[in-house]
N, C-alpha and C positions, 0 to 999 in steps of 0.2 A: 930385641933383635931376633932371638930363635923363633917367637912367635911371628913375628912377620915373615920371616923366611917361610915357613913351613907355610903360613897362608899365600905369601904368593905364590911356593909351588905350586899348589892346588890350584889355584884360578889358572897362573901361566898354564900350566897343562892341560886343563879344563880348555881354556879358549886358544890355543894351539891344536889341538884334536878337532874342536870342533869347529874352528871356523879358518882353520889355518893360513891364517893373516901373512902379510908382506911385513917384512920386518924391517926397516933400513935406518941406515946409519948410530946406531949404540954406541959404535966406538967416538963418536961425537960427544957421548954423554962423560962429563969430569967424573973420575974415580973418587976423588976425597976434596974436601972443604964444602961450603953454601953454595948452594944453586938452587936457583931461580926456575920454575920448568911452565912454561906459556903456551900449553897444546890451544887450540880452536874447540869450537864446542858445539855438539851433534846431538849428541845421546845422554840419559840418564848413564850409560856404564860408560863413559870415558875415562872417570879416573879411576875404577875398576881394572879396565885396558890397562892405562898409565902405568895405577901403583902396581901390577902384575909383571909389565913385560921392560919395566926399567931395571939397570941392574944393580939400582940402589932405592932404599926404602925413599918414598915422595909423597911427603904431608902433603893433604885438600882440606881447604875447608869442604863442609857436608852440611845442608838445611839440617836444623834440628830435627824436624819430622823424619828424616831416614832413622834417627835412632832413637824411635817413638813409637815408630809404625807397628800396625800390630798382624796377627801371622804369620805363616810360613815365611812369607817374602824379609816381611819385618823382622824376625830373628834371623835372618842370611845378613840383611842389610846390616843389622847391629851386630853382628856379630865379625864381619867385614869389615867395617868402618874403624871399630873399635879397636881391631885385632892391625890394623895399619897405621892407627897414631891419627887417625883423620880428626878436624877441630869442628865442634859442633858451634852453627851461627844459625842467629835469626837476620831473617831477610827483611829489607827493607827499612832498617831505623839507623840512623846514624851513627849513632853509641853504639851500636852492636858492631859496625864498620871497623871503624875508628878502632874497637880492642881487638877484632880479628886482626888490623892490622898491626899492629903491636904484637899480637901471638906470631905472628908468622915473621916479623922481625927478631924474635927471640930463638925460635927457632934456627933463621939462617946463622945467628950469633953463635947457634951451639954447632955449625960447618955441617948442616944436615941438608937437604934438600928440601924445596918446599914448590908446590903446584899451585897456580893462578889461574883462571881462564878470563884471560884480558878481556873478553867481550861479556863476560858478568852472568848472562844465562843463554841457557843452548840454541842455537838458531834452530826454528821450527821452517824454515821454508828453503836449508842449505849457503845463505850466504852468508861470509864472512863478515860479521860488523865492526864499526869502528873501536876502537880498543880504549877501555876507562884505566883512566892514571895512575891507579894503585900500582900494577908491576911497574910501570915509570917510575916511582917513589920506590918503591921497594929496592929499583936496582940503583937507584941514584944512592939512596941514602946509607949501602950495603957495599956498593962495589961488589956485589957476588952477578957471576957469568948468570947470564941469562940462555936459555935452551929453548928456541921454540920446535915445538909439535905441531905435526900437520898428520890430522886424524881426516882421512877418507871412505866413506862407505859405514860408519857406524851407526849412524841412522838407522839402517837396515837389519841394525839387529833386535830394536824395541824403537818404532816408532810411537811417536808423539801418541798419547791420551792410550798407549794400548800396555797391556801386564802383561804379555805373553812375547817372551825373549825366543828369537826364530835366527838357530846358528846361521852366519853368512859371513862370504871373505870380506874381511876388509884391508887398511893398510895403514899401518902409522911409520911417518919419516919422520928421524931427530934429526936437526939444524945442527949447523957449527954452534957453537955458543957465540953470544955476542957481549962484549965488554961495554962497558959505562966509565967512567971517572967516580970516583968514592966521591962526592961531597957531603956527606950525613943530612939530616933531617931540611939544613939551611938551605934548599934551591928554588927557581922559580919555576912556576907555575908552566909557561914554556920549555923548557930544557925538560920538564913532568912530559908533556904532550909531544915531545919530539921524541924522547927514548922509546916513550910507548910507541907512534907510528911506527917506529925504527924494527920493535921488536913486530907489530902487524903487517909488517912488509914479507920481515923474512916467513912469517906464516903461512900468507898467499902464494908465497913462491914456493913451497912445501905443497898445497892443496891444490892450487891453480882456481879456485873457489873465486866465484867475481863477487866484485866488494860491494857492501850496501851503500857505504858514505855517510852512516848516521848510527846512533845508539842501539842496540834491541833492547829492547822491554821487555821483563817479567810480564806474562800475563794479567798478573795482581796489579799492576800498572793500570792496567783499564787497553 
């Protein structure tokens, strides 16, 4: 815990100084037990943002290549990631899925927090897309509050395909939390797809971001 502490100081302060963000609603954010935290997805540093300016440590999963990279960048990145508790996954295989989520079930069991981006990877042209079933699962099966974030203007601090991070305001709002009913592992498929809308509702209404109406794809998608 000291360790993260003392790293998010550094980043909170770091990106407080230099881009000195809108900050709203924290006090939205539960002080103790599991939580669920569902921000929208922009930028490579959102959950940088995230785990920095929440006011409780918030597991991400992280591609294994942040903590592979090599460089300057690459010892920030592994050194960041590492120093936050983040979970390293490989993209794109279903066995790798499948135990991320299982980690991140373990997690909320230990009353920690843990970070999702219901749309799976970052939108590269601004809109908000439909939201995949994992945090549906996770809060159905967990009963822990869900939290959505609504990240505005982070794009603009490292756009798409470019290394060079250029300070700029941005704005992140926390939701109320939203409740689920606990029914563990046993629910259907639908009741998966409606908590999830549920929680992509309160999202859009956080960002005002107009909705795609369909999945985003990985690049590696084709």
């Amino acid at each position: 815990m000291e360790l993260f502490e003392g790293t998010r100081f550094v980043f909170r302060t770091g990106i407080r100084a230099s881009c000195r963000p809108t900050v709203e609603g924290l006090e939205n954010f539960p002080r103790s037990g599991p939580v669920i935290v569902a921000p929208n997805h922009l930028s490579f540093l959102d959950s940088v943002i995230v785990q920095a300016l929440m006011p409780r440590k918030v597991a991400f999963f992280a591609k294994s290549e942040y903590f592979t990279a090599r460089g300057p960048k690459g010892a920030v990145m592994r050194w960041f990631f590492n120093s936050v508790g983040s979970i390293p996954v490989e993209r794109g295989e279903q066995a790798a899925g499948v135990a991320a989520l299982q980690t991140a079930l373990e997690i909320l069991e230990r009353d920690q927090a843990f970070g999702i981006y219901p749309e799976g990877t970052r939108s590269r042209n601004g809109l908000l897309y439909r939201g995949r079933t994992g945090v549906g699962w996770l809060a159905l099966t967990t009963g822990a509050p869900v939290v959505p974030v609504g990240l505005i203007g982070t794009e603009r601090l490292q756009p798409a395909d470019r290394n060079m991070i250029k300070p700029q305001h941005f704005t992140l709002r926390v939701g109320a939390p939203l409740y689920f009913e606990k029914t563990g592992p046993d629910h259907s498929l639908p009741a998966r797809r409606a908590a999830t809308d549920k929680i992509m509702d309160a999202i859009a209404d956080l960002t005002g971001q107009q909705r795609a109406g369909t999945y985003n794809q990985s690049r590696q998608a084709g």
